[in-house]
C-alpha positions as CSV (number, residue, x, y, z in Angstrom):
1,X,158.2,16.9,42.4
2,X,161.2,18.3,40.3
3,X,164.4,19.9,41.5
4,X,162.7,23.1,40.0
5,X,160.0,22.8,41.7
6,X,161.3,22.4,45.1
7,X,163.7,25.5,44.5
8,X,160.8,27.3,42.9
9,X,158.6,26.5,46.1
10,X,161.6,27.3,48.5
11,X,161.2,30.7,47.6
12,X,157.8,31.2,48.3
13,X,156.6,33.7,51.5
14,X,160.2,34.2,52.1
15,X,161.3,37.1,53.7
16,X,163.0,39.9,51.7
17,X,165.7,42.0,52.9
18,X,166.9,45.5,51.1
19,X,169.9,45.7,49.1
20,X,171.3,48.6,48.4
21,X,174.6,50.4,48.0
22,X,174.8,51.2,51.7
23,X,174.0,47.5,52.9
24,X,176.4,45.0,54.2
25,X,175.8,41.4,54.3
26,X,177.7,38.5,55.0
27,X,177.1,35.0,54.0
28,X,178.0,32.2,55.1
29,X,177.3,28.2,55.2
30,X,177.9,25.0,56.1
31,X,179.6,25.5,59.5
32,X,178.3,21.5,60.6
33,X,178.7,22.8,64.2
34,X,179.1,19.8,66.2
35,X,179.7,18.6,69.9
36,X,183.3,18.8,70.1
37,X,183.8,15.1,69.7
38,X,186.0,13.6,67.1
39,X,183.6,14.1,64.5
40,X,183.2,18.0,65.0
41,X,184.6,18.8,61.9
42,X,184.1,22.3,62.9
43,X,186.4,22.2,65.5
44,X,189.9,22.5,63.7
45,X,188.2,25.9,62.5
46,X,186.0,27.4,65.1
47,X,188.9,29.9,66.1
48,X,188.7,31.1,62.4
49,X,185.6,31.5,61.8
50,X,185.1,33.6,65.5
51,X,187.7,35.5,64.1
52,X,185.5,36.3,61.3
53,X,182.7,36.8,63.1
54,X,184.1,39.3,65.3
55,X,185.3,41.2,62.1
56,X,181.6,41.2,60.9
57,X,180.1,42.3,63.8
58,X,182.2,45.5,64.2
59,X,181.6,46.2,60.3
60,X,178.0,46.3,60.8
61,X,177.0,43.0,59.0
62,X,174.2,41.3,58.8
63,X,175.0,37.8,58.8
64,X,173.3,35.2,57.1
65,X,173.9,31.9,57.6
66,X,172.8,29.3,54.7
67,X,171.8,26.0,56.2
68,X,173.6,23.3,57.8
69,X,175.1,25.9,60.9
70,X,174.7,23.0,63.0
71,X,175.4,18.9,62.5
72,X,172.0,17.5,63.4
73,X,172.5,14.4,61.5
74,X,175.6,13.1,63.5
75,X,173.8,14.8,66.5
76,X,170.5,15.2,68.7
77,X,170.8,17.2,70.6
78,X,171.2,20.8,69.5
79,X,171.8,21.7,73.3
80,X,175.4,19.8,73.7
81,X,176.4,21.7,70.4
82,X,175.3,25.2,71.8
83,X,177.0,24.4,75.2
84,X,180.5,23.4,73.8
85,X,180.5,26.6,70.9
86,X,178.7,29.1,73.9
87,X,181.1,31.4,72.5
88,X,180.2,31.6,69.4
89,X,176.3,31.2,70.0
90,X,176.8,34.9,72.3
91,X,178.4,36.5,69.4
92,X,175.4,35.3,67.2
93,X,172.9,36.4,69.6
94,X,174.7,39.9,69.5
95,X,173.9,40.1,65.7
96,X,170.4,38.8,66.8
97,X,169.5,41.9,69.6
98,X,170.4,44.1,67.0
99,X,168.6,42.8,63.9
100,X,171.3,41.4,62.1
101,X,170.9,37.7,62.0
102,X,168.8,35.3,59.7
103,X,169.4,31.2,59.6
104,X,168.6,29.5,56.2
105,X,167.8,26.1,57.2
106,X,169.9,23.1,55.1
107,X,169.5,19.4,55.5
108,X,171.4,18.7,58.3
109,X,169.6,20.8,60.2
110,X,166.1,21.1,59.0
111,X,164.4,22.8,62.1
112,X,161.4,25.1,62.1
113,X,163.1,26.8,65.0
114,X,166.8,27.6,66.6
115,X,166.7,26.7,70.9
116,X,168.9,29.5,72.3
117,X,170.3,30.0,75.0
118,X,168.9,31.5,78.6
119,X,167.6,34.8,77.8
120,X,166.9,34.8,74.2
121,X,164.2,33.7,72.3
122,X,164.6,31.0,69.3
123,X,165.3,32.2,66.3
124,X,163.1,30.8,63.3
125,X,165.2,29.2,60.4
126,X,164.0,30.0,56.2
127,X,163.5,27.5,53.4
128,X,165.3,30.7,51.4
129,X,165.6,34.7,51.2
130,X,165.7,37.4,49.3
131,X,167.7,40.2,49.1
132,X,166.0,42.9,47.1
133,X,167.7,45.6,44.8
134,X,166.6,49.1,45.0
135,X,168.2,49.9,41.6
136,X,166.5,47.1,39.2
137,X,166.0,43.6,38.8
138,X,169.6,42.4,40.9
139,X,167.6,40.7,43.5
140,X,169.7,38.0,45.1
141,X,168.2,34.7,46.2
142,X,169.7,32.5,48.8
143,X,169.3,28.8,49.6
144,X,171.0,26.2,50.8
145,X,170.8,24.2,47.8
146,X,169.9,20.7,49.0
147,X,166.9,21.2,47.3
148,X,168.4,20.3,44.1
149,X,169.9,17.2,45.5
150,X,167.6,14.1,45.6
151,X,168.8,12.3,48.1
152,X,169.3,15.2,50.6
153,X,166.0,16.7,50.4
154,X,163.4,14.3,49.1
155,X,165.0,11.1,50.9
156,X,166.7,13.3,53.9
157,X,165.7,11.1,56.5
158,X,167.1,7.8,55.0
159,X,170.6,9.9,54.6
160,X,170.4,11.1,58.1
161,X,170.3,7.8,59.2
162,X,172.9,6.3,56.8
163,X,175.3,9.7,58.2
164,X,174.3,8.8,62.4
165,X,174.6,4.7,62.1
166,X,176.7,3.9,59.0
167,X,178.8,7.0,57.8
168,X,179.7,8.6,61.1
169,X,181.6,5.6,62.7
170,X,183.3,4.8,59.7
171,X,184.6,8.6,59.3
172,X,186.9,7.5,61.8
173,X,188.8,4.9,59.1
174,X,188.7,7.6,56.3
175,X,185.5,6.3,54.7
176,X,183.8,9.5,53.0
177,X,180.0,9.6,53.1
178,X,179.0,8.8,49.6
179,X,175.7,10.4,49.9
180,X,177.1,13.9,50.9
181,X,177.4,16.6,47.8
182,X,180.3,18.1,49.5
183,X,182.4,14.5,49.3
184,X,181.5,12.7,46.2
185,X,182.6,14.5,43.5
186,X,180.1,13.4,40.9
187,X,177.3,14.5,43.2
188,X,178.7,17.3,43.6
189,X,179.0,18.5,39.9
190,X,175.6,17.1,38.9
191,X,174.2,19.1,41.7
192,X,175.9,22.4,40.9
193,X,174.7,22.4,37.4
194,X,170.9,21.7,38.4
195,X,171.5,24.7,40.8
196,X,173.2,26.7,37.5
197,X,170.6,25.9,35.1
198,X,167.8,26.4,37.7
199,X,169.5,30.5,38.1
200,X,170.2,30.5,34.4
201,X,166.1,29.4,33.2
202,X,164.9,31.4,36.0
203,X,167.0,35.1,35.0
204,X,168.0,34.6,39.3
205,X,171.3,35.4,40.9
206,X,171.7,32.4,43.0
207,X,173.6,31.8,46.0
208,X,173.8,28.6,47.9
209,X,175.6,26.3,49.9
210,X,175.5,22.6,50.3
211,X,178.3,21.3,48.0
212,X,181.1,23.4,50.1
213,X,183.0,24.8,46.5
214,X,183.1,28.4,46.9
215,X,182.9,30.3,43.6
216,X,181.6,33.7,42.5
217,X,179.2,34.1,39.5
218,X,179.5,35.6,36.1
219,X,177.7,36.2,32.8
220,X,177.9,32.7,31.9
221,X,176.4,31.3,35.2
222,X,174.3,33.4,37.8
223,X,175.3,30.7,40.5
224,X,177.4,31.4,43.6
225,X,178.2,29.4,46.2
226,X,179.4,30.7,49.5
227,X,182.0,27.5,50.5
228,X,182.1,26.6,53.7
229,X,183.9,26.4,57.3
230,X,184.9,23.1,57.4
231,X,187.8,22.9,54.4
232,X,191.0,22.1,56.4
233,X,192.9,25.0,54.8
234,X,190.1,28.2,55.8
235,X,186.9,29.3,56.4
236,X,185.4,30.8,53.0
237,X,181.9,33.0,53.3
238,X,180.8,36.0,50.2
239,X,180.6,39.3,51.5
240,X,177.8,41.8,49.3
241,X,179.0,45.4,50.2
242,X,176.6,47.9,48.4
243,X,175.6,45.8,45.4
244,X,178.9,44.1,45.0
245,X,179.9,40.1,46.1
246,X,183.6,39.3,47.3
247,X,184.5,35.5,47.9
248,X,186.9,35.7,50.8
249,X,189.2,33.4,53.1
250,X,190.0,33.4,56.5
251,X,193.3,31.2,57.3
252,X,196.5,31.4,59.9
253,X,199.2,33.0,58.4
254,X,202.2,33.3,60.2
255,X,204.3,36.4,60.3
256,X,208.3,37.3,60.3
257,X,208.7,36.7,64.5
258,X,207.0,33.3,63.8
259,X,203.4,35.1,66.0
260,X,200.3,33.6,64.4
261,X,197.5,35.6,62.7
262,X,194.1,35.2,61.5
263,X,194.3,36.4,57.8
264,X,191.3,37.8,55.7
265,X,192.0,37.0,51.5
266,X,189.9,38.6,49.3
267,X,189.8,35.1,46.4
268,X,187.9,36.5,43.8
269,X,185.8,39.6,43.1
270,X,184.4,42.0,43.9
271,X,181.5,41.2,41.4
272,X,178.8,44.1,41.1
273,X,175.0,43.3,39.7
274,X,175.0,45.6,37.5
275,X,178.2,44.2,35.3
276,X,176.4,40.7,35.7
277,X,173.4,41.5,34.7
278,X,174.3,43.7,31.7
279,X,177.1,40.8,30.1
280,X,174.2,38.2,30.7
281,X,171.6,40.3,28.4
C-alpha cells in the first residue's frame, strides 16, 4: 500500500469537529511521555508544557493531541508513565469531563484505547480528524504523520523493537536512533515532502506531527507541522483561534530580579484559511 493510501485510509470514519470563528483549538504532538527514568525525554519539559496546559484550559481549548503523547516503545507499561506525570493526566482528564479532549494515535503509541486513571473511563485514540469549516472548503485534517513514513508505520513493530533493545540503551552514549524521522535528518525531509505533496495532490490543509519541525503552512505548501515537547530549548504546539493557525513556544525566560518565568512566543503567524486558500487558487 502507498504512503497515499495509508494517509488516504487514515482519514476514513474519522470524527469531525466544527471550526468556526468562535472555536479554539490547540494542537499539540509528540510529548513521548515517559517513566521518569533517564530516557524520559519529556522530563526536562514537563513543567513547560503544564504551564501550557493550564493556559489552555482557562482559554477554553480544546486540546488535541497528535500521536505519540506517550513513549510506548521505550515502555510497557502505560500505567508507570500515568503514575509519575499524575499531574498532568488530572489536567487532561479536566479537558476530558468537559468535552475538550481528543488523542490522535502515532507510532509510538498505537493503542485502540487510553487506560486512565481511577474514576475515568478510557479515552479512545484516532487514526486522524477533521476539523470542519463552516465558511467553505478550509477543512483542516490532522494526523500524526507516520503514515507517510515506511518504516514507522508499515514495519512499526520491527522499529519498536530496534528503539526497546538496540536504540534505547545506546541513547545513553549519544547514539541517535537512525530509524526515527525526528533524528535523521534525511528521513526527516523525505518524509515532510511525502506529507507536502500528499496536502498539495489532495487540495487538504494538513497538520501533523511525527518529524518534531514545527512550521506553519502557506500557498506554496498546505503542510503544517505542530513541533513538539521534547526540543531542549521549548515546547512548540499551533493554536487555530477562529479560523486562524499561530505556531507558538513556551520556554523559561528569566526576568530583571533574576525570578524565572514560563514564556508564551507567538513564532510565526497567525495564518487564516481564507488567505491560504485564496494565494493557492
Amino acid at each position: 500500500m502507498s504512503y497515499f493510501s495509508r494517509l488516504d485510509r487514515a482519514f476514513s470514519d474519522v470524527p469531525h469537529l466544527p471550526l468556526s470563528d468562535e472555536t479554539r483549538y490547540v494542537l499539540v504532538s509528540d510529548c513521548h511521555r515517559g517513566n521518569g527514568t533517564s530516557n524520559d525525554n519529556f522530563l526536562k519539559n514537563q513543567n513547560l508544557y503544564y504551564a501550557a496546559l493550564e493556559y489552555y484550559f482557562r482559554k477554553g481549548y480544546t486540546y488535541i493531541e497528535l500521536g505519540d503523547g506517550d513513549e510506548l516503545w521505550e515502555n510497557r507499561d502505560l500505567r508507570q508513565i500515568i503514575q509519575i506525570h499524575s499531574q498532568t493526566f488530572e489536567l487532561l482528564f479536566q479537558f476530558y469531563q468537559q468535552g475538550r479532549l481528543y488523542f490522535l494515535y502515532g507510532n509510538h503509541d498505537k493503542v485502540n484505547q487510553h487506560p486512565a486513571p481511577i474514576g475515568f473511563p478510557a479515552i479512545e485514540h484516532y487514526s486522524g480528524l477533521i476539523l470542519q469549516d463552516s465558511e467553505g472548503d478550509g477543512d483542516l485534517y490532522l494526523i500524526h504523520g507516520h503514515q507517510a513514513d515506511f518504516l514507522n508505520c508499515n514495519l512499526w513493530r520491527l522499529s519498536r523493537l530496534m528503539v526497546r533493545y538496540l536504540w534505547k540503551p545506546l541513547e545513553h552514549f549519544g547514539v541517535l536512533d537512525p530509524t526515527s524521522a525526528a533524528k535523521n535528518n534525511q528521513r526527516k525531509n523525505k518524509t515532510e515532502k511525502k506529507l507536502s505533496l500528499w496536502a498539495e495532490e489532495r487540495s487538504r490543509l494538513l497538520v501533523s506531527g511525527h518529524t518534531h519541525r514545527p512550521r506553519l503552512g502557506s500557498k506554496d505548501s498546505p503542510y503544517f507541522n505542530t513541533g513538539s515537547c521534547v526540543h531542549p530549548y521549548g515546547v512548540t504546539s499551533i493554536e487555530v483561534t477562529g479560523r486562524c493557525l499561530t505556531l507558538v513556544k513556551w520556554s523559561m525566560r528569566t526576568r530583571e530580579d533574576m525570578s524565572l518565568y514560563v514564556a508564551r512566543e507567538e513564532l510565526a503567524g497567525p495564518v487564516c484559511i481564507d488567505i491560504i486558500k485564496e494565494q493557492a487558487k
